[in-house]
C-alpha positions as CSV (number, residue, x, y, z in Angstrom):
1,X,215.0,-107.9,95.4
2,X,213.8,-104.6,95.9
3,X,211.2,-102.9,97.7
4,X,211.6,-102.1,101.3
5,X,213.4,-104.8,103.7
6,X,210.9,-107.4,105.2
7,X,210.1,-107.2,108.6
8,X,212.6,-109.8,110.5
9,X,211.9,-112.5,112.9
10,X,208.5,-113.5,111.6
11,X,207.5,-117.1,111.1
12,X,211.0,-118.3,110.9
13,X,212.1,-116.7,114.2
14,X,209.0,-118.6,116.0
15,X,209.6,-121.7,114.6
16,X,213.1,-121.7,116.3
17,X,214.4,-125.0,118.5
18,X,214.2,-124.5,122.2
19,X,217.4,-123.7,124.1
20,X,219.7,-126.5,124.8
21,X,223.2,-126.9,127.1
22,X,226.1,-125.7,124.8
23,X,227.4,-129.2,123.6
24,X,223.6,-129.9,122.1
25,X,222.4,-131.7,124.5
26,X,218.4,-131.3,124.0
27,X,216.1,-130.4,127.1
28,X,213.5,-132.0,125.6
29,X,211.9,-134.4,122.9
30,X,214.2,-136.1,120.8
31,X,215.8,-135.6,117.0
32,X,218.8,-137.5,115.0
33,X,222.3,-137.2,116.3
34,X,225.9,-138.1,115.3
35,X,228.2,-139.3,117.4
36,X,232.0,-137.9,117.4
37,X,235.0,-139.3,119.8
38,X,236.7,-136.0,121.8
39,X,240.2,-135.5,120.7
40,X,242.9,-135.8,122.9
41,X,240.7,-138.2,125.2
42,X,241.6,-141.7,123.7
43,X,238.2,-142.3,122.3
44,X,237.0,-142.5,125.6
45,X,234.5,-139.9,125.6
46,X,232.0,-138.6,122.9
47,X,230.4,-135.1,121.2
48,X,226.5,-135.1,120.3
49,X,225.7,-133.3,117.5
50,X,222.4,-132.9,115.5
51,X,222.5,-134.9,112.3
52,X,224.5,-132.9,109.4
53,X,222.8,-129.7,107.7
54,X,223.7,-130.3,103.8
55,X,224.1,-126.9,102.0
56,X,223.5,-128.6,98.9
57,X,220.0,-128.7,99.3
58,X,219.5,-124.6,99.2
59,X,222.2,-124.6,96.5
60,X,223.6,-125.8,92.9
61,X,226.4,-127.0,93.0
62,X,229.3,-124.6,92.2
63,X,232.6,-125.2,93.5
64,X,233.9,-121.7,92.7
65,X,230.6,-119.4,94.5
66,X,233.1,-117.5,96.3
67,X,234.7,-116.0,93.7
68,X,231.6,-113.6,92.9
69,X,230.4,-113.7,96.7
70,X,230.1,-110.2,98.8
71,X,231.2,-111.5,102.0
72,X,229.9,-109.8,105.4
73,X,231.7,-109.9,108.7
74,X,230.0,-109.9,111.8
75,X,231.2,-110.3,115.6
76,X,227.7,-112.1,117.1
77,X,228.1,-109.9,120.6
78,X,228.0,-107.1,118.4
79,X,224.9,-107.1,116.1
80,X,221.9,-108.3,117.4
81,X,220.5,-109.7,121.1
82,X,217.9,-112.1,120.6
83,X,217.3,-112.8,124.0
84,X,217.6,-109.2,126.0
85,X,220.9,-110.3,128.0
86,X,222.7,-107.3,127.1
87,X,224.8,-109.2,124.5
88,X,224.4,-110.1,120.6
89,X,223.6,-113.6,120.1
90,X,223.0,-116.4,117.6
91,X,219.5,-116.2,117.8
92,X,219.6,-112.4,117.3
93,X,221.2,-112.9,114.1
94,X,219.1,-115.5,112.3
95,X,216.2,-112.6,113.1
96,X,218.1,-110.0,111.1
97,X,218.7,-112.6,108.2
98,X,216.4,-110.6,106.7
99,X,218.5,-107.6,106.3
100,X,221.2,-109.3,105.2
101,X,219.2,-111.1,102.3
102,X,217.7,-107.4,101.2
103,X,221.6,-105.8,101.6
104,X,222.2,-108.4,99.1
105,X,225.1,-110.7,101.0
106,X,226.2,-113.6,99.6
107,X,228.0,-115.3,102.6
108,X,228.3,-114.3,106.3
109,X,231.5,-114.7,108.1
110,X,231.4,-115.1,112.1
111,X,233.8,-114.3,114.3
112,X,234.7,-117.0,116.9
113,X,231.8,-118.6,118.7
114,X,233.5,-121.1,120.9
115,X,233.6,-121.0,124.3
116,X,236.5,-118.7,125.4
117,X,237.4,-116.5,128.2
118,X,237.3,-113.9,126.0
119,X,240.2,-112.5,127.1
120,X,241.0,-112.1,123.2
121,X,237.6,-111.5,121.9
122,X,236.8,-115.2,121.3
123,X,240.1,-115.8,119.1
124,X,241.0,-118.0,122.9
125,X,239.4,-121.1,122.4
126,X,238.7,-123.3,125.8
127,X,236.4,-125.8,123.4
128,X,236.4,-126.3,119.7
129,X,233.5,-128.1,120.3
130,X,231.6,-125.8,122.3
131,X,229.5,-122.7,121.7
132,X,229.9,-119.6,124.5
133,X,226.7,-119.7,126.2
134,X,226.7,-115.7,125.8
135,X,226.0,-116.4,121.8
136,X,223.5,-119.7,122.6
137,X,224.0,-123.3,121.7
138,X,224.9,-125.5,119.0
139,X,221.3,-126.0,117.7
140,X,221.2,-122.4,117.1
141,X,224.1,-122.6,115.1
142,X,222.6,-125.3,113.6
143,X,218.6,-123.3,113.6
144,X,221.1,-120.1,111.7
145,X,223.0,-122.5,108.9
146,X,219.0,-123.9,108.1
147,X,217.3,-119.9,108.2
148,X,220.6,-118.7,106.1
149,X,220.6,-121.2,103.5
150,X,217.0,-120.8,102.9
151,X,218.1,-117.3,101.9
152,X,220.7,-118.0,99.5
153,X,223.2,-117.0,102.4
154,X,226.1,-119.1,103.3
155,X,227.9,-119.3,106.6
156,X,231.7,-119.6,107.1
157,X,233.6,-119.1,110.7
158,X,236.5,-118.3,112.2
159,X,238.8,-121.6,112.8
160,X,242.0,-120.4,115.6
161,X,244.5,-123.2,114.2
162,X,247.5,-121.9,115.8
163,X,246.9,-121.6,119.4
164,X,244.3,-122.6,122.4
165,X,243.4,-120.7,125.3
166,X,245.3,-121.6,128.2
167,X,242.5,-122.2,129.7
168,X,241.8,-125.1,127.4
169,X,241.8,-128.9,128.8
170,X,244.5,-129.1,126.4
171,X,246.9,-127.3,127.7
172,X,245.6,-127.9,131.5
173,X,246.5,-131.6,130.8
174,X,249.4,-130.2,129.1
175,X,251.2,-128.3,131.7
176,X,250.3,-131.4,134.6
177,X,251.9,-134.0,132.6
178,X,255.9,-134.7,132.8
179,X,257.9,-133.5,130.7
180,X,258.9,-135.5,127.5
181,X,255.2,-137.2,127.8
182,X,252.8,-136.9,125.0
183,X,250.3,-135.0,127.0
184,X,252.9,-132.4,127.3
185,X,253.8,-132.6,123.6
186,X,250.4,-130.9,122.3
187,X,252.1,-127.4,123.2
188,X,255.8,-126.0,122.5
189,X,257.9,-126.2,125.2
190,X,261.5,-125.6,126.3
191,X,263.4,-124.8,129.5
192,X,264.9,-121.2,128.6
193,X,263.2,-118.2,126.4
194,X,266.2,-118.3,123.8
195,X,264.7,-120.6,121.0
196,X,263.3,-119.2,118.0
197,X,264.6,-115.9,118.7
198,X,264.4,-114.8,115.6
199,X,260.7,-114.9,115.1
200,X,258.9,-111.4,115.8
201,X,257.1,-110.3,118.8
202,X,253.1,-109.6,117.0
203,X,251.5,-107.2,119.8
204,X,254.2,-105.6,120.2
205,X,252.2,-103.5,123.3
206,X,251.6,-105.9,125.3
207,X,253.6,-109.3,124.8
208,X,257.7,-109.2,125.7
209,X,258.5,-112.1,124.4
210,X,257.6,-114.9,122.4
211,X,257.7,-117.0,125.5
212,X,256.4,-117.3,128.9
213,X,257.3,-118.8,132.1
214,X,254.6,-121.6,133.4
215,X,255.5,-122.7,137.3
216,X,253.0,-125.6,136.8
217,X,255.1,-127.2,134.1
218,X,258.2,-126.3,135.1
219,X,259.4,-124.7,131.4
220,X,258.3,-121.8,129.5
221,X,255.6,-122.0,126.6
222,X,255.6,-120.5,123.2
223,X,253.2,-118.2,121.7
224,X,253.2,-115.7,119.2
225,X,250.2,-114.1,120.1
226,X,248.9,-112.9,123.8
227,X,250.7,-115.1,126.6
228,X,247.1,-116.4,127.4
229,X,247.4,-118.1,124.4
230,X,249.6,-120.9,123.7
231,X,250.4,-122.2,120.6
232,X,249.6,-125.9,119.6
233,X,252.6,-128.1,118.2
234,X,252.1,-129.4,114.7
235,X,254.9,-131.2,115.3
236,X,252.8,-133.7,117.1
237,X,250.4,-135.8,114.4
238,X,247.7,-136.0,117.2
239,X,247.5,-131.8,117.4
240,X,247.0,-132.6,113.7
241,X,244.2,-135.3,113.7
242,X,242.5,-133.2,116.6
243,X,242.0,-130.2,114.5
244,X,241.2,-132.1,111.7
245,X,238.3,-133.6,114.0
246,X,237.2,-130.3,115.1
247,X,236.9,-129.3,111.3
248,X,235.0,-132.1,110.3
249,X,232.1,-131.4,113.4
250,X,231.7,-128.0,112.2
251,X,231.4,-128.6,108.2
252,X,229.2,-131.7,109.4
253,X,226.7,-129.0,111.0
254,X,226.4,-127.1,107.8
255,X,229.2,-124.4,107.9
256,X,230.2,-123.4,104.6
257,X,234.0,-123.3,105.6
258,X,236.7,-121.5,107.7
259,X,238.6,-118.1,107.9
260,X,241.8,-120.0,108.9
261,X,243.1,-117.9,111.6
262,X,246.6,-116.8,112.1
263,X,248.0,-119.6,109.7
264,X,251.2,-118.5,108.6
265,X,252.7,-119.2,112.6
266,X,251.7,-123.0,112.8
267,X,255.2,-124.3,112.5
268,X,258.4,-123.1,114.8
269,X,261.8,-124.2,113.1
270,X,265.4,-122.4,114.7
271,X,267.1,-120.4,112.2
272,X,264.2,-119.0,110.9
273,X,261.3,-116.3,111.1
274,X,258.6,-119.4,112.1
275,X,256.6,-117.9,109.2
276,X,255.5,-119.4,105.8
277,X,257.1,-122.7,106.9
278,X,257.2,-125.5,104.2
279,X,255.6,-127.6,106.8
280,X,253.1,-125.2,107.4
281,X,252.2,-125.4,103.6
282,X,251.6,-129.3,103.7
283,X,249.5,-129.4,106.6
284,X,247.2,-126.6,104.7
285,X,247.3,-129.1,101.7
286,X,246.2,-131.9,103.9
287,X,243.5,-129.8,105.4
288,X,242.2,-129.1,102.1
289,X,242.3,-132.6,100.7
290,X,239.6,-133.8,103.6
291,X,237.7,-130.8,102.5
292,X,237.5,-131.6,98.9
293,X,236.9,-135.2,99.7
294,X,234.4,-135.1,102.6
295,X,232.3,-131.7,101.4
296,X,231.4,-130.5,98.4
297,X,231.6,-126.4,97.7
298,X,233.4,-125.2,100.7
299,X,235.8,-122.5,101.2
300,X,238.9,-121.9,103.2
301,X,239.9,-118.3,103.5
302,X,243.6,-117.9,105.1
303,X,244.3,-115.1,107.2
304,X,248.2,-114.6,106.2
305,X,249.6,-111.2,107.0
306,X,252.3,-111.1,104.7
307,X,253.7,-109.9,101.4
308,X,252.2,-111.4,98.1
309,X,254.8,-112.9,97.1
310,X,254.4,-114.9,100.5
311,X,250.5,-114.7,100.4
312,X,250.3,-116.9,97.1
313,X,251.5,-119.9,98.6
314,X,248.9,-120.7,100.3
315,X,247.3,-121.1,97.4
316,X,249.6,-124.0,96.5
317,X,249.0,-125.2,93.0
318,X,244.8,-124.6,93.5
319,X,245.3,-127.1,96.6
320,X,245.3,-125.8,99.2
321,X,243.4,-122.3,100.4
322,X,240.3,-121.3,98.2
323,X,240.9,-117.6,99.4
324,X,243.5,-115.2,101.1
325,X,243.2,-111.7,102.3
326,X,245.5,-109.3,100.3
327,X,246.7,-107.5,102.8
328,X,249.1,-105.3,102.1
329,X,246.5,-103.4,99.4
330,X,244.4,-102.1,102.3
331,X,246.6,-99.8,103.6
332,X,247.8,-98.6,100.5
333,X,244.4,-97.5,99.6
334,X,243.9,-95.1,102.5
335,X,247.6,-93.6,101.8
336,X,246.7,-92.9,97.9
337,X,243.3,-91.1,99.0
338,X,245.2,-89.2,101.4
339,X,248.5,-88.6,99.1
340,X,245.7,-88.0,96.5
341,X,248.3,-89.9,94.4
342,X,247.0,-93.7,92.9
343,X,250.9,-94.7,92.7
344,X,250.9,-97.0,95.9
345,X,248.2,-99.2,94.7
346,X,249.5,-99.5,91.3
347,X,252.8,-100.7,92.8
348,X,251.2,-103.1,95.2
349,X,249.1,-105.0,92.4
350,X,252.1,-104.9,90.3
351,X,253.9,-107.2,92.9
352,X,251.0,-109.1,93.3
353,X,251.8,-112.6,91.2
354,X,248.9,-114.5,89.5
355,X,247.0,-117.3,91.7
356,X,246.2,-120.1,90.0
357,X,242.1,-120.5,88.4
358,X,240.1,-121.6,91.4
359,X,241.3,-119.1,94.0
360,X,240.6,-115.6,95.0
361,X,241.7,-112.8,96.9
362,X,239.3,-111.2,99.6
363,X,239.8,-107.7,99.5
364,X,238.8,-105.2,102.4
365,X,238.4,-101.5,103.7
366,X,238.0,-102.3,107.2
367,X,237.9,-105.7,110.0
368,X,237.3,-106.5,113.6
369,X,241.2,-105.8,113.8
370,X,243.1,-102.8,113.8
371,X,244.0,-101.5,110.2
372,X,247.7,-103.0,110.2
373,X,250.4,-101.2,109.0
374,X,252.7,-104.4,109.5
375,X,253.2,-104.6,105.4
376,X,254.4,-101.3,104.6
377,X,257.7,-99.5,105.5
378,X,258.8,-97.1,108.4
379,X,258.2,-94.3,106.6
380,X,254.9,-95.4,105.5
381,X,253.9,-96.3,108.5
382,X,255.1,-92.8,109.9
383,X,252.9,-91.2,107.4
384,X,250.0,-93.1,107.9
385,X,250.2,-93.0,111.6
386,X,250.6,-88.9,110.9
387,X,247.1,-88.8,108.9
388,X,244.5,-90.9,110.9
389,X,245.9,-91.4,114.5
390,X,246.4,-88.3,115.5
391,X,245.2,-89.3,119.1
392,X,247.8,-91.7,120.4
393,X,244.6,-94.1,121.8
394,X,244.0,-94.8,118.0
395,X,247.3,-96.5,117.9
396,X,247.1,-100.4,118.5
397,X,250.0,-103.0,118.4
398,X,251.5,-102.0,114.1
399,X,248.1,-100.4,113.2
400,X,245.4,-98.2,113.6
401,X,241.9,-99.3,115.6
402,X,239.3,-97.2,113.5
403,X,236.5,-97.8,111.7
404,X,235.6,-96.6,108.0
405,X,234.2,-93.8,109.2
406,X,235.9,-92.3,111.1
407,X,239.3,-92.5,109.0
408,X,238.0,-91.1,106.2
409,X,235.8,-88.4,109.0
410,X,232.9,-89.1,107.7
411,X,232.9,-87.9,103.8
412,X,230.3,-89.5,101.7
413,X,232.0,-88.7,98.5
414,X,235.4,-90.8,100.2
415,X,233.6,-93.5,101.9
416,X,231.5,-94.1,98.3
417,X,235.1,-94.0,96.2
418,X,237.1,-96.3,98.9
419,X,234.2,-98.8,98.4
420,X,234.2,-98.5,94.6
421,X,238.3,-99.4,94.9
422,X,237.5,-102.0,97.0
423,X,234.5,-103.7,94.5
424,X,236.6,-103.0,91.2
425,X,239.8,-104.7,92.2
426,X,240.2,-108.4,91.4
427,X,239.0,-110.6,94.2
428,X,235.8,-110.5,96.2
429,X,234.7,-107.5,98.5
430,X,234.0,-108.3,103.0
431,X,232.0,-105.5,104.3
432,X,232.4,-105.2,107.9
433,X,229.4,-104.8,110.2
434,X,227.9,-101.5,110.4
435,X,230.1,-99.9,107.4
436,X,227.2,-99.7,105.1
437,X,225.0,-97.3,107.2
438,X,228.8,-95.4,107.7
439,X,228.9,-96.2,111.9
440,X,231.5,-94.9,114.0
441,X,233.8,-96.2,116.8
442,X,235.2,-95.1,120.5
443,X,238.8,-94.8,121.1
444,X,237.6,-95.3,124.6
445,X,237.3,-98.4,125.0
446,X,240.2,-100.9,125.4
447,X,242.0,-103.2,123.2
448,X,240.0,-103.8,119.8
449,X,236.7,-103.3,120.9
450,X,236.6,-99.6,120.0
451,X,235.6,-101.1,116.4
452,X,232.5,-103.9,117.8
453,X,230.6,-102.0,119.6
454,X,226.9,-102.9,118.9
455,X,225.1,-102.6,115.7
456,X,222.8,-99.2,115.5
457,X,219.3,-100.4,114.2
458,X,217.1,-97.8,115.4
459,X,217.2,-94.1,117.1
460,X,215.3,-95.7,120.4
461,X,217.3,-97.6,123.7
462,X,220.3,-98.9,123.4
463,X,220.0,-98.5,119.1
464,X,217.8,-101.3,118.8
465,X,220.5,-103.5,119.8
466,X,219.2,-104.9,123.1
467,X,215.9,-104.4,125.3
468,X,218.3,-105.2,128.2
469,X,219.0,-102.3,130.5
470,X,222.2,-100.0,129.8
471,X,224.3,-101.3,132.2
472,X,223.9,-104.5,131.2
473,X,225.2,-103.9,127.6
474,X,228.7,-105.9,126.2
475,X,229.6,-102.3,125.6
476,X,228.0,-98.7,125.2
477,X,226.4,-97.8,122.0
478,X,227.9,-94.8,120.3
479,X,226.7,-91.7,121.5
480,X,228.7,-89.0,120.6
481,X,226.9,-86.1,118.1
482,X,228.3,-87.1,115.2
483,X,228.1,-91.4,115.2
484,X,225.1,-91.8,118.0
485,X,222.5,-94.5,117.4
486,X,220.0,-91.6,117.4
487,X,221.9,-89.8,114.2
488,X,223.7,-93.3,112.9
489,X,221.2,-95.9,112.2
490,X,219.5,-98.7,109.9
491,X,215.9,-97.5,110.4
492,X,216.3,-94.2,109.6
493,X,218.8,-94.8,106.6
494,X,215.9,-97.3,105.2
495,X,213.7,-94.3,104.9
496,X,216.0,-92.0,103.2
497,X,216.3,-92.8,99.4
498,X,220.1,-91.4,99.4
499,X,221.1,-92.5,102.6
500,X,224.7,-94.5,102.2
501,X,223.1,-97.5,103.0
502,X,220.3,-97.3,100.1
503,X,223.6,-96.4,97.6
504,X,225.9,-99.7,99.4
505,X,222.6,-102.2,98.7
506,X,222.3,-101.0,94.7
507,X,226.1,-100.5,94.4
508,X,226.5,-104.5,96.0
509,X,223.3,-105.6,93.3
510,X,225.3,-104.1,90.8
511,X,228.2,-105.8,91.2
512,X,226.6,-108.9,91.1
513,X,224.9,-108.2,87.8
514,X,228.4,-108.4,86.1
515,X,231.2,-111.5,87.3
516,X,233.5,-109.6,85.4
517,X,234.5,-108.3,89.3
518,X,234.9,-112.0,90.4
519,X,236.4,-113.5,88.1
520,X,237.9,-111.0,85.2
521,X,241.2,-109.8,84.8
522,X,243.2,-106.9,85.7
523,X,244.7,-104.4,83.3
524,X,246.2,-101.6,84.6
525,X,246.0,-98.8,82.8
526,X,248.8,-95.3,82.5
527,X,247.1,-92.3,82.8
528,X,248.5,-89.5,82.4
529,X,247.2,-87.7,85.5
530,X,248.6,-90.0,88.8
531,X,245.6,-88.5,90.7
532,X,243.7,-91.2,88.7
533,X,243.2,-94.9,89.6
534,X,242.2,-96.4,86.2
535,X,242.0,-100.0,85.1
536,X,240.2,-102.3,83.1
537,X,238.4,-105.9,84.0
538,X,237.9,-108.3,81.4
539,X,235.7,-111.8,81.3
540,X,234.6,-113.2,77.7
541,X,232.4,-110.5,76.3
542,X,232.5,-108.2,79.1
543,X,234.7,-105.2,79.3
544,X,234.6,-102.7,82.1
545,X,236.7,-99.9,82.8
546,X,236.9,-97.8,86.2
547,X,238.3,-94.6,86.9
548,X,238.7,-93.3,90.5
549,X,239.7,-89.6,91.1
550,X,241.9,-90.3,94.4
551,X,241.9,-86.1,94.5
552,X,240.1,-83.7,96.8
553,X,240.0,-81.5,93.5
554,X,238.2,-82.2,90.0
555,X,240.7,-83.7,87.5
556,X,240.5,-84.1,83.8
557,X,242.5,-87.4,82.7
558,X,243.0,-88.6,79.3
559,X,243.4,-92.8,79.1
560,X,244.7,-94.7,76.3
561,X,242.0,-96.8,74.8
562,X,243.2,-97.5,71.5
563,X,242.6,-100.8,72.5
564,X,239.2,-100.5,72.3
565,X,238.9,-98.0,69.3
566,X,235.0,-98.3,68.1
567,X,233.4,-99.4,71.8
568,X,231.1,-96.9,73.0
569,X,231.3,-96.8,77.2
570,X,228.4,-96.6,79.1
571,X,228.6,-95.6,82.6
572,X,227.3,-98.4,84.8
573,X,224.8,-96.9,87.1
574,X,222.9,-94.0,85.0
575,X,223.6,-96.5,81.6
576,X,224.4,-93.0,80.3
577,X,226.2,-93.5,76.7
578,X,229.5,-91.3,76.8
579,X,230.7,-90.4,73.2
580,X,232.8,-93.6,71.3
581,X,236.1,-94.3,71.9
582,X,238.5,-93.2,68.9
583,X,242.4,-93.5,68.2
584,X,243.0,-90.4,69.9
585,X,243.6,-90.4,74.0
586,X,240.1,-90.6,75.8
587,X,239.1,-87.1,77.9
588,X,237.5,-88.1,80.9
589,X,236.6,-84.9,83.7
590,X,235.8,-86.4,87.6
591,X,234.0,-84.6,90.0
592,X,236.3,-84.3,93.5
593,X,236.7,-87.9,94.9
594,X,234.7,-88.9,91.7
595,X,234.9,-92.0,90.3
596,X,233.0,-94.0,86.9
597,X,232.7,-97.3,86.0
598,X,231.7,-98.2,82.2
599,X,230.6,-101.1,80.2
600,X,232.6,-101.0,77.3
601,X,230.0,-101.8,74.2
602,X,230.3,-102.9,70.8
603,X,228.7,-101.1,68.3
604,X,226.9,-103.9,67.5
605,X,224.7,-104.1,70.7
606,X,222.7,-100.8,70.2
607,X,223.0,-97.0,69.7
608,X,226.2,-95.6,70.2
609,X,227.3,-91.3,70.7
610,X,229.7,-90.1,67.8
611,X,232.2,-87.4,69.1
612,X,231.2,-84.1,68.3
613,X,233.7,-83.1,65.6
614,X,235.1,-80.0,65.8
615,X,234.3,-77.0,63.6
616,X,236.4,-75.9,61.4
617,X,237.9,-72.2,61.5
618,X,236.4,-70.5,58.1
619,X,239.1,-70.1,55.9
620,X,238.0,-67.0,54.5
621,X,237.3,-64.3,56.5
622,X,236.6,-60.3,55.2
């Protein structure tokens, strides 16, 4: 697609269903429904949904689309308000489909839309079942899963396995019930804070324990996150079955799967870290079975802070997650562009051990979280904390809460290399929202929302976000000189041919034109300069090699190729021929934070550019 971006609402935004309460009850007129029993209730009660929303009808069939997918990730208060309340919205974002078709995104991903307190950004669940009346209902969910599909989009969501909010009927009914009955046993329990004390404290800022005192029930509670958050006990086959309901519901409207939050932490056994858990592992495998039997080409992406050694199991043999974030290669990245030495990434892929066919790793520059530093040592972690939080307020639990941005302060040349890491490396690329037109973040504001403060669309009120007055915003748009919504926005990067957001929509179309990136392998290559990041991808007839200059200085760099001897490269976005590649070391120059990516051709597909030979000194000379 190219051309400038349609205009978005339009015919599709009319047509849209007319509000209804957040459980789907309609407010008028009448339409198919599906009836599901509410878990934990005995059967006794019921959920109305709208009739399923099958995927399959926008799509072929392809059980492995995510491996070549560019994945975007949006927090819904954040990016568009449909309705002028002050906050982002479902409705807002099926108008801005548009965009996202044009940007060329492959699949969405939505932070938590469930009703919550939002005392932890919607990662508190009250209602699995529910939307939060702030984002709309479930026939807009329903309304967005129908506009996005039309548009080759798919739709997964966040899915909070590990804990409730404790505001949730749950865990109301929970901590009422005796002790030793099974209401009771649907949260972790025990009469003194000394069990498990070997698992970790997470946010470390905030949280003393791993426990906390209830004077309702009597006992304390477990939870490994915020104490508002109790943690569910797998132990108990109906916390199973109940999220296994709650699944279902939500693939039955349409979803294309689940970010599988906080996964590793399901399980608490003494004696151990209550991470990674062999019981843990089968539960995933269970939860991927009723996938694969009940809905064709879905995805399950775990969110498993943890070494790779650890990360691959949730893999399982290809049974049990599709996808897994890698990462410990995030924060790596930002120490070898500031080290201006490639060496840390080279050793994390190193340790990284092969997944099996029909997985893949989701690689990122930048989340709704803080940029942990939890997998890397002290002294990394000292270093890092050194070079991009030099304001204590950047500092968050083991991380930094930043943006792109702002960490890398705002260089084109470093935000376009970090990106063309990110796309090269094996696994598939999640842009976070508001990276692609390079938007800012305020250090401000409490907790994590320094990083989803609303999306800048425009240089008028409130950045195009909102029509609502300014008080009645989430939060404030940015408007400091350097990231405002009058200097930072889509509109006016749309009109500039070399804005960063132009580049990020022909670099994303160009990754897309080759699956070598999704589904090719990874050779590392030894230059001999360690200021280089050099590898090369591989898949049937395709051969690609990048090169990344990690310095703030040009560097020459010469690469064994001999491999290759007789390909001729041509560099990926100009499809400039570079001379062929001989048996002698190839001489490559990069500009400062430089990078080039090159098809390596065959002589047999077209013209190729002989080396210039050199002359030779005149042997006699009067």
């Amino acid at each position: 697609m190219s051309g400038e971006l349609p205009t978005p609402g339009g015919p599709d935004a009319a047509s849209l269903p007319e509000p209804r309460d957040p459980h789907g009850a309609t407010t008028g007129g009448s339409g198919d429904t599906t009836t599901l029993p509410t878990p934990g209730s005995g059967g006794s009660g019921a959920r109305e949904v709208p009739a399923p929303n099958h995927p399959n009808a926008w799509f072929e069939s392809d059980p492995l689309w995510f491996k070549t997918a560019v994945f975007y990730e949006i927090h819904l208060r954040g990016f568009f308000d449909g309705n002028n309340d002050g906050s982002g919205d479902i409705r807002g974002l099926t108008e801005k489909l548009d965009y996202l078709q044009w940007l060329g995104v492959d699949c969405i991903w939505l932070l938590p839309m469930y009703a919550s307190p939002l005392k932890d950004g919607g990662y508190d669940i009250a209602d699995f079942y529910a939307v939060h009346e702030d984002y709309g209902t479930i026939d807009d969910i329903r309304a967005l899963i129908e506009a996005a599909h039309e548009r080759g989009i798919r739709i997964i969501a966040d899915l909070v396995m590990n804990h409730t909010s404790s505001d949730h009927e749950w865990f109301q009914k929970a901590r009422s019930a005796p002790k030793g009955s099974p209401e009771r046993d649907w949260y972790v329990w025990n009469d003194d804070d000394e069990l498990y004390s070997e698992a970790r404290i997470i946010f470390v800022d905030t949280e003393p324990s791993n426990w906390t005192w209830d004077p309702v029930a009597g006992q304390y509670y477990w939870h490994r996150f915020f104490a508002h958050q109790p943690d569910l006990n797998y132990d108990n086959p109906d916390v199973q079955e109940a999220m296994l309901e709650a699944l279902r519901f939500w693939l039955d409207l349409g979803l294309d799967g689940f970010r599988l939050d906080a996964v590793p932490y399901l399980f608490e056994r003494p004696g151990t870290n209550g991470e990674n858990l062999p019981e843990t592992h089968e539960f995933l495998k269970r939860v991927r079975k009723e996938v694969d039997e009940g809905y064709q080409d879905r995805v399950l992406l775990a969110e498993a802070n943890q070494w790779p050694a650890d990360v691959v199991e949730y893999f399982g043999d290809g049974d049990e997650c599709h996808m897994a974030f890698h990462f410990p290669v995030m924060p790596r990245m930002f120490m070898s562009l500031r080290r201006e030495d490639a060496t840390p990434m080279y050793e994390i892929l190193e340790q990284t051990p092969d997944i099996p066919e029909n997985c893949q790793w989701g690689i990122f520059l930048r989340n709704h979280d803080e940029l942990t530093l939890e997998m890397v040592t002290d002294e990394e972690r000292d270093y890092m904390y050194g070079e991009y939080a030099k304001d204590p307020r950047m500092k968050l639990n083991v991380g930094i809460r930043r943006r792109l941005a702002p960490l890398l302060d705002n260089g084109r040349d470093e935000i376009e290399l970090m990106n063309a890491i990110m796309f090269s490396l094996p696994g598939s690329p999640v842009l976070y929202y508001g990276d692609e037109i390079g938007m800012g973040d305020n250090v401000y504001l409490g907790d994590r929302d320094g990083v989803r403060t609303p999306m800048q669309w425009t240089g008028d009120r409130n950045g195009g976000f909102s029509k609502a007055d300014f008080a009645q915003l989430y939060a404030p748009p940015l408007m400091d000189p350097v990231y405002s919504y009058q200097a930072v926005n889509v509109e006016a990067q749309l009109r500039t041919p070399t804005s960063l957001l132009r580049w990020m929509k022909r670099f994303i179309q160009l990754r897309k034109e080759h699956p070598v990136f999704g589904v090719g392998t990874y050779e590392p290559l030894s230059p001999s300069n360690s200021k280089v990041f050099a590898h090369v991808r591989r898949y049937e007839d395709d051969v690609v090699l990048c090169v990344h200059n990690m310095a703030r200085s040009a560097q020459a760099v010469e690469l064994d190729l001999s491999a290759f001897e007789g390909r001729c490269p041509e560099e990926m976005f100009g499809r400039t021929l570079f001379p062929r590649i001989g048996e002698l070391p190839y001489l490559l120059t990069l500009a400062p934070r430089g990078f080039f990516w090159f098809l390596l051709r065959n002589t047999d597909d077209g013209p190729v550019l002989e080396p210039v030979p050199a002359e030779k000194e005149p042997t006699d000379v009067a």
